[in-house]
LUMSETOR-82134 format. One record per residue (C-alpha): x, y, z; residue in one letter. Coordinates in steps of 0.1 Angstrom, whole numbers, plus 5000, padded with zeros to 4 digits. Layout:
REM LUMSETOR-82134
XYZA/...
This chain:
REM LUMSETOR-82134
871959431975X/869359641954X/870459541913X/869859831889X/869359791850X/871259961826X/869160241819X/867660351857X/867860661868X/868760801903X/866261011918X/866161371905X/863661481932X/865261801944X/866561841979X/864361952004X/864662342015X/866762412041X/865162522077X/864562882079X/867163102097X/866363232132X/864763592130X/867063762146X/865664122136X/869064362153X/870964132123X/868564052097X/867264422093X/870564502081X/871364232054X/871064362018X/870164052009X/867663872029X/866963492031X/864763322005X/861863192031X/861363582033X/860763611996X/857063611986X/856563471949X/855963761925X/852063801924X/851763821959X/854864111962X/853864491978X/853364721949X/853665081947X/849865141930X/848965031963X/849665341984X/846365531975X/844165562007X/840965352011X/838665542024X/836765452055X/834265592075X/835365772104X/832765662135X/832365882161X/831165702195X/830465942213X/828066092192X/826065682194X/826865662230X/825065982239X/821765812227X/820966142200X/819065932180X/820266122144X/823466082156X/823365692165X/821165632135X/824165812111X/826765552131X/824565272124X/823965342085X/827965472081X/828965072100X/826564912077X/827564962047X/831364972057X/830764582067X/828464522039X/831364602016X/834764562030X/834564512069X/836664822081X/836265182096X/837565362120X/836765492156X/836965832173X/835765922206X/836365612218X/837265652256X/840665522257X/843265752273X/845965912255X/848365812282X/846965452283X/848165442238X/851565632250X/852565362278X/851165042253X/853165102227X/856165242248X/856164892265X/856764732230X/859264912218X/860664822254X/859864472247X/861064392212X/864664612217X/865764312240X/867764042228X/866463782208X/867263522240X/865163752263X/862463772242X/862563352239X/861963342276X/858163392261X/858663172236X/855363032215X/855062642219X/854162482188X/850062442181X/849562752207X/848163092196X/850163272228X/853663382235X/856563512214X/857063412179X/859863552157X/858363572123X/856963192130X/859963062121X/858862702137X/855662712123X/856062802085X/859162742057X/858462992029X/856463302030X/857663402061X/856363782075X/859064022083X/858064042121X/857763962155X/854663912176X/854063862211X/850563712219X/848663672256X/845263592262X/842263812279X/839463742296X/836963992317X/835963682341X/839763612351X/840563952365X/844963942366X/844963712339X/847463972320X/849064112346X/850263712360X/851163642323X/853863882326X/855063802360X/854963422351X/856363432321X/859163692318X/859463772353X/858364012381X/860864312366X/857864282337X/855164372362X/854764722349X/853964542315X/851564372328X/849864622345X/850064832313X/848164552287X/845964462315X/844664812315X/844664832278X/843064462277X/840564552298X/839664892274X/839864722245X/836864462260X/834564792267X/835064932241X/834364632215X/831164552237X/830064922226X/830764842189X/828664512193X/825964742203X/826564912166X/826864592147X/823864462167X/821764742158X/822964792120X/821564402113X/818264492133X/818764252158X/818564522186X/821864682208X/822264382231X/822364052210X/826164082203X/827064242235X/825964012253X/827063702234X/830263872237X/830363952276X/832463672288X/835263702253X/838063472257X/840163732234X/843563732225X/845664092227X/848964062201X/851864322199X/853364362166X/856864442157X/857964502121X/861864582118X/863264772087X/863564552057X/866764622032X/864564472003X/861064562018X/859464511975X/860264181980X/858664042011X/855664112037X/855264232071X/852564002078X/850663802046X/847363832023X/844663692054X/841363712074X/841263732108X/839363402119X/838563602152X/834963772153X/836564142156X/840264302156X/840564662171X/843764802159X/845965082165X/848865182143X/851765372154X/852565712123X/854765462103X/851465312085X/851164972063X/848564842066X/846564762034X/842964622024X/842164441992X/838764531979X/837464611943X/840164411932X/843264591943X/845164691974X/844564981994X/846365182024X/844765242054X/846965562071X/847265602108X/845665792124X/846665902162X/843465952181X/841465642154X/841265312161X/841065072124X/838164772130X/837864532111X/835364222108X/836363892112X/835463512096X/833863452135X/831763762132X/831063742098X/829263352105X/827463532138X/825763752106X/825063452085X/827563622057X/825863952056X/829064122069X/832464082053X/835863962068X/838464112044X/841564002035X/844364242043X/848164232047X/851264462064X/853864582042X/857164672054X/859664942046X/863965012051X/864165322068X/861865222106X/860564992124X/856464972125X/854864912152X/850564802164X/848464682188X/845864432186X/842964332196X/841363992189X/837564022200X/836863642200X/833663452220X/834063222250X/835562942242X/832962662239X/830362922231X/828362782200X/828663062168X/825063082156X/823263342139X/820863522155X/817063392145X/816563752130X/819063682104X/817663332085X/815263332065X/813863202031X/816063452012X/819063452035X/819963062045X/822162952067X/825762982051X/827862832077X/827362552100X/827362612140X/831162602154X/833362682190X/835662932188X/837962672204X/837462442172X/838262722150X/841562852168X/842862472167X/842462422133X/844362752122X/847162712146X/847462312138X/845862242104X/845562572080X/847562892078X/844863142074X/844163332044X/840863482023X/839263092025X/839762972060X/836363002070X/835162802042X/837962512048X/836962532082X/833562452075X/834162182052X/836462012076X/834362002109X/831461832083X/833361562068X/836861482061X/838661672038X/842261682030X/843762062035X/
């Protein structure tokens, strides 16, 4: 038997929260009142003085590709400073069919009007960056985003890799899925290896450096669903981040909500239908010793439709070593991070740290010494 004096007091700690519901988005988008792991504290909130436009430059490819040399040098300049300053423009001329957009973001509408029990057939397993999630339900407890996500993996050296994730997976009724992001998958890599050729050239270290470091990508292609919100002021679609991948090639459907932070406030980006929005990532920004800027950004929701986008992940092979090229240290610019694996980065932001505007830095404290996160 445990004896107590007088005067000792029972524990006061309060009890811990309760697990966050299952996002079921058919029920939850039509609560008035949604749960309180969806609520983000006040400073972090959407806010209306965030709807003015950010403008970025609009990049035509075709006008680089052609090998016009004003034309290529104008990309070049227009890329530089947009990643010397916030890490996202936009892309026209790009190559990628009209019909191939149509039929990708048909398929996830398809996809994400299932029940929530069909989509769970895909279901993420803890610690891995593929397969469904529903608003990471099993991963986080507060600040939860207001969405869904379905992730797969890409590769150019494994040639069905899509396509046999679908079949696997969810089945061989989902083999026009799977022939649809395996397509799209396989765009998305061209195209990405053309903007490498941009980046390569903007930080003088020639066309092919990037393009080929990035030949064999072990990327990673996500489909995002964002259901109506009844209190959309009071929570996110997805939260304040970086990307920790090396480049992200998005296209928004016409609902828009995507916004950047730079100069010290937030800023939309709007759709555009034939534009794809790139952004830098914490990978890419290391390959450029810190000259080039991975920018936090965030999705905001709203009560009236469902958002949807497709992204692209650009991220190196997996045991390739991140290293600047030569061209890029020097006396005046030292190195700023220390060599890494894309696999070493992906495992500590799906097992150790929920990314946000510092991950690269936590990353790079933690693979050179212990350090509690």
């Amino acid at each position: 038997m445990v004896c107590r004096t007088p005067d000792a007091k029972e524990d006061e700690s309060p009890p811990p929260p309760p697990p966050p519901p299952e996002f079921d988005a058919t029920v939850l988008s039509q609560q008035r009142d949604i749960p309180a792991q969806f609520i983000w504290p006040e400073g972090e909130k959407p806010t209306e003085d965030a709807c003015e436009e950010l403008p970025v430059p609009l990049i035509d490819l075709a006008g680089f590709l052609s090998g016009q040399p004003e034309s290529a040098a104008e990309v070049v300049r227009l890329v530089g400073e947009a990643c010397s300053s916030h890490g996202f423009f936009q892309v026209i001329n790009h190559g990628i069919s009209s019909q191939l957009l149509t039929d990708a973001h048909r398929s996830v509408e398809s996809f994400f009007s299932m029940s929530l029990q069909e989509k769970q057939r895909a279901q993420r397993k803890p610690g891995e960056s593929c397969g469904y999630a529903s608003s990471f339900t099993g991963r986080f407890s507060s600040k939860l985003p207001w969405k869904e996500t379905l992730s797969f993996r890409f590769s150019p050296n494994l040639s069905t890799v899509v396509f046999e994730y679908f079949a696997n997976t969810l089945g061989e009724e989902f083999r026009h899925f799977g022939e649809v992001y395996q397509d799209y998958c396989e765009a998305m890599s061209k195209l990405s290896l053309e903007i490498m050729e941009v980046l390569g050239m903007s930080l003088g270290v020639g066309k092919a450096h990037f393009r080929d470091f990035f030949h064999g990508n072990e990327s990673i292609m996500r489909l995002n669903y964002y259901p109506p919100c009844q209190k959309p002021e009071l929570t996110l679609g997805t939260g304040p981040h970086c990307d920790p991948t090396s480049l992200t090639i998005l296209h928004q459907d016409d609902v828009g909500g995507l916004q950047v932070f730079t100069d010290g406030r937030w800023r939309t980006i709007r759709p555009k239908t034939d534009a794809f929005v790139v952004n830098i990532g914490d990978t890419f920004m290391a390959l450029s010793n810190g000259r080039y800027k991975s920018c936090l950004h965030r999705a905001v929701v709203n009560r009236e439709v469902p958002r949807k986008s497709l992204a692209f992940f650009l991220c190196p092979e997996m045991e390739k070593v991140v290293r600047p090229p030569n061209g890029l240290v020097d006396s005046d610019h030292p190195r700023v991070y220390p060599d890494f694996t894309w696999s070493a980065l992906l495992e500590f932001t799906q097992k150790h740290y929920r990314a946000d505007m510092k991950t690269l830095d936590a990353f790079s404290q933690w693979i050179q010494g212990p350090v509690a996160i």
